[in-house]
C-alpha positions in Angstrom: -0.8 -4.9 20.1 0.2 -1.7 21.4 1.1 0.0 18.3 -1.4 1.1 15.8 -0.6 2.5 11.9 -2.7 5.3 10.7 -2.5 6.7 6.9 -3.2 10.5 5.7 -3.9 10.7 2.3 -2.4 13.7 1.0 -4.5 13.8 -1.8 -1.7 15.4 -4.1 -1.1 15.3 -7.6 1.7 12.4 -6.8 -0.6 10.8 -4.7 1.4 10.5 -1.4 0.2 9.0 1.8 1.7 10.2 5.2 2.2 6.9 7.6 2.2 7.3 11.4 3.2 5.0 13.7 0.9 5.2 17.2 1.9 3.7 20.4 -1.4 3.3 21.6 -0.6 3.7 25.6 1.1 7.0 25.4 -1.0 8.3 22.3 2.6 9.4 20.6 3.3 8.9 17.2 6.1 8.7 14.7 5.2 10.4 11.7 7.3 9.2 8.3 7.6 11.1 5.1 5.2 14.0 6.4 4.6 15.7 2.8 2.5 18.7 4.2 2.8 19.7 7.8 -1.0 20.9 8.3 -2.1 17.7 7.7 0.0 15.9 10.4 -1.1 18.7 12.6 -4.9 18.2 12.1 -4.8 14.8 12.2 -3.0 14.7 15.4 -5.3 17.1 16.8 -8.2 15.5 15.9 -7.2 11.9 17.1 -4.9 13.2 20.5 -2.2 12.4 19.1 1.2 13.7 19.6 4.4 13.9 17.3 7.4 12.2 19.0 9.3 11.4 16.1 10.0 12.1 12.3 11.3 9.7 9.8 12.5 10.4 6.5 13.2 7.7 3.5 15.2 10.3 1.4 15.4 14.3 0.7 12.4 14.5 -2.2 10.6 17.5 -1.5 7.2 15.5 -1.4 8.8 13.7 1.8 10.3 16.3 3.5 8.2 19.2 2.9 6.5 19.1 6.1 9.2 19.1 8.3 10.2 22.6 9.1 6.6 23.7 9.8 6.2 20.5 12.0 9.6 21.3 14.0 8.9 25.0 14.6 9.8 25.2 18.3 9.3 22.2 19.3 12.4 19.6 20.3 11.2 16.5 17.8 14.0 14.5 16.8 14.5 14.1 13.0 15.8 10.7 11.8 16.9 10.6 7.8 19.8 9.3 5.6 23.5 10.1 6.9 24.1 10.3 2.9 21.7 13.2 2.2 22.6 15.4 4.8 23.3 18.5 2.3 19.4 18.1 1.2 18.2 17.5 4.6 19.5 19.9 7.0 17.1 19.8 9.7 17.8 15.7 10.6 19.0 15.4 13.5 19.7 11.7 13.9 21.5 10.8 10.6 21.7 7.1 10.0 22.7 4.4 7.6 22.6 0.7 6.8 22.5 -2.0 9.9 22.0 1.4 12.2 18.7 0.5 14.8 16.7 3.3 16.3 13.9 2.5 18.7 10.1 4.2 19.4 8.8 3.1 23.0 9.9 -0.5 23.1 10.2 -1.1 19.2 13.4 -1.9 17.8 13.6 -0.3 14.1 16.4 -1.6 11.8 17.9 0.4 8.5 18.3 -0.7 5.7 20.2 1.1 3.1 18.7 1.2 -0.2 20.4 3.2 -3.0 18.7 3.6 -6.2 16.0 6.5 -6.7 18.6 8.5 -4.7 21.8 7.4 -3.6 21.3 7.7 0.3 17.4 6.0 0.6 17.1 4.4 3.4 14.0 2.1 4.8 12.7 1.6 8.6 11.9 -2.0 8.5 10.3 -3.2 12.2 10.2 -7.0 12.5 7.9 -6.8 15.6 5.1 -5.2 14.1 6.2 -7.1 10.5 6.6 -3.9 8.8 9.1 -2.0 6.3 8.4 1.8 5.5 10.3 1.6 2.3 9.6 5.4 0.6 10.1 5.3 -3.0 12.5 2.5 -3.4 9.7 -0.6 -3.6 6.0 -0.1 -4.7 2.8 -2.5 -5.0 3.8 -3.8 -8.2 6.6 -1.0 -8.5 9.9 0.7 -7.8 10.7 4.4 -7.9 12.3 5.7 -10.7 15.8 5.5 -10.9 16.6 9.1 -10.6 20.4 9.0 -8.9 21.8 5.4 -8.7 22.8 2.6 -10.9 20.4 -0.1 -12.1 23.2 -2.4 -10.1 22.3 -0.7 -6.9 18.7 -0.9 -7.2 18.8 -4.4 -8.3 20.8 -4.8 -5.1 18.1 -2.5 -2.7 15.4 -4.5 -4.5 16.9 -7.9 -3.8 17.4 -6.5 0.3 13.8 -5.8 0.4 12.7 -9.5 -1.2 14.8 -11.1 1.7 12.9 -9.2 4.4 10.2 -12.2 6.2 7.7 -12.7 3.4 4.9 -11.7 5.8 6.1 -8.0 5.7 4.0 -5.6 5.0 5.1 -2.8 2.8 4.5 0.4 3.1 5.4 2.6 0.4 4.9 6.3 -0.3 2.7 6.6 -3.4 -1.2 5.1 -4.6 0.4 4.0 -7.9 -0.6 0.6 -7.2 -3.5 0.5 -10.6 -1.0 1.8 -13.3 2.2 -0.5 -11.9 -0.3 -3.0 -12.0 -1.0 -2.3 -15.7 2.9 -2.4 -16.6 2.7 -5.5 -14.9 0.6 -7.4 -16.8 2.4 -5.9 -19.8 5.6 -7.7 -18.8 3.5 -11.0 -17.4 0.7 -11.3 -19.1 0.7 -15.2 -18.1 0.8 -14.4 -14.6 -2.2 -15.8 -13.0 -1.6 -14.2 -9.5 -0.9 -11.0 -11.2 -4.0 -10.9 -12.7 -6.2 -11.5 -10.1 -4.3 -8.9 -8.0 -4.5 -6.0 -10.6 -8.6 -6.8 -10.8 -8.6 -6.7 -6.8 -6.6 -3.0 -7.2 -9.2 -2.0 -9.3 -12.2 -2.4 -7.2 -10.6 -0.8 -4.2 -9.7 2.2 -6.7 -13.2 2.1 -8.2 -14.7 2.3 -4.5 -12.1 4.9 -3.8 -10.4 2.8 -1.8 -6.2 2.6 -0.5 -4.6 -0.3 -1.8 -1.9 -0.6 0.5 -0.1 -2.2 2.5 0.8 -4.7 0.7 3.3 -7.8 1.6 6.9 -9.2 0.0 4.8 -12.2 -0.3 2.8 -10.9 -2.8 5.2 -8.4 -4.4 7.6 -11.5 -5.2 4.3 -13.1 -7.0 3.4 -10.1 -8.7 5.8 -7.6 -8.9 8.2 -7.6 -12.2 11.3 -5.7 -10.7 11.6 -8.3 -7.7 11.0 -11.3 -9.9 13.8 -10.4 -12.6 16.8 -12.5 -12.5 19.9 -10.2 -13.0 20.8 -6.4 -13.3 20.5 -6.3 -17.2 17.0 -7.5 -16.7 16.0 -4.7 -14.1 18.0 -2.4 -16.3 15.8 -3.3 -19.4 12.3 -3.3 -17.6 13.0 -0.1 -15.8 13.7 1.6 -19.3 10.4 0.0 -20.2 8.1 1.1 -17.4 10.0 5.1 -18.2 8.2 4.4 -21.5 5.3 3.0 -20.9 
């Protein structure tokens, strides 16, 4: 495999992680959803790496905010959402859905994914069985629903459940132990789900990352993918905003 995925834990009160994307011949990297632009910059540094490419999910300050640090005269392309432009002045490749980009010899496909804002957008790679999906699906989870409809996130959802079932997902956020805990509040029953959210716990007890984790197992244990209509991922989203 010539590509390799490396994580930064931010280490933030939201609990972000920074994914890069190596291609192992050339040592360049694509960095996604850089939070904080130091900590791309060390990392790099320490592990002669070098930044070829940005990719951004959707404008939240928390994904973006290391961008214009990381840019600072230097030519590095910046891919994002054609529909957030206005929030994301510094992308310079603006894209939307079925629109395919490519880092060295991998072919990345978008996917448009409205919901926790309206212009989300996911990098899924089929090669390297991968989806960098942001805030839009989580380990158990979805973002909140902060600027679509509960029919467009149903929709997003249901794009991201049709994805190979041996994808893995990488999402944004550690917020894999309390999704778990909703979980188990909405499927109690759920066998898999229970020995997944004991699994989550150990790795968080040992301090441990609990992603990536696969559509396989987010259509066995994760409530918003297993709902059957929009009123019902209307009703459980309400739910988990409560919880």
């Amino acid at each position: 495999m010539s590509f390799k995925i490396h994580v930064i834990d931010v280490k933030n009160q939201l609990q972000n992680y920074i994914w890069l994307i190596e291609h192992t011949s050339s040592k360049n990297v694509v960095v996604i959803d850089p939070t904080e632009a130091h900590l791309v910059e060390e990392y790099c540094q320490t592990h002669q790496l070098t930044l070829s490419q940005i990719w951004l999910t959707h404008w939240h300050k928390d994904h973006v905010g290391g961008v214009p640090a990381l840019i600072t005269e230097k030519n590095i392309p910046v891919y994002g959402p054609r529909e957030e432009l206005s929030h994301l002045p510094f992308v310079t490749h603006p894209l939307q859905h079925d629109d395919q980009i490519t880092f060295h010899d991998l072919k990345v496909e978008i996917i448009a994914v409205p919901g926790h804002t309206l212009g989300h957008i996911v990098y899924f790679i089929d090669e390297i069985d991968s989806v960098f999906c942001g805030d839009t699906l989580f380990a158990m989870g979805c973002g909140r629903m902060f600027e679509g409809t509960a029919e467009q996130f149903y929709h997003s959802l249901n794009r991201l459940a049709a994805l190979p079932p041996r994808t893995h997902v990488y999402c944004t956020h550690e917020y894999t132990l309390s999704n778990a805990k909703f979980a188990l509040h909405v499927e109690p029953d759920n066998i898999a789900l229970q020995q997944r959210a004991e699994h989550v716990q150990q790795l968080r007890a040992e301090g441990k990352i609990t992603l990536p984790s696969t559509i396989e197992l987010e259509l066995e244990t994760n409530p918003f993918l297993r709902v059957e209509s929009v009123e019902e991922f209307a009703r459980i989203r309400a739910m988990k905003d409560n919880f």
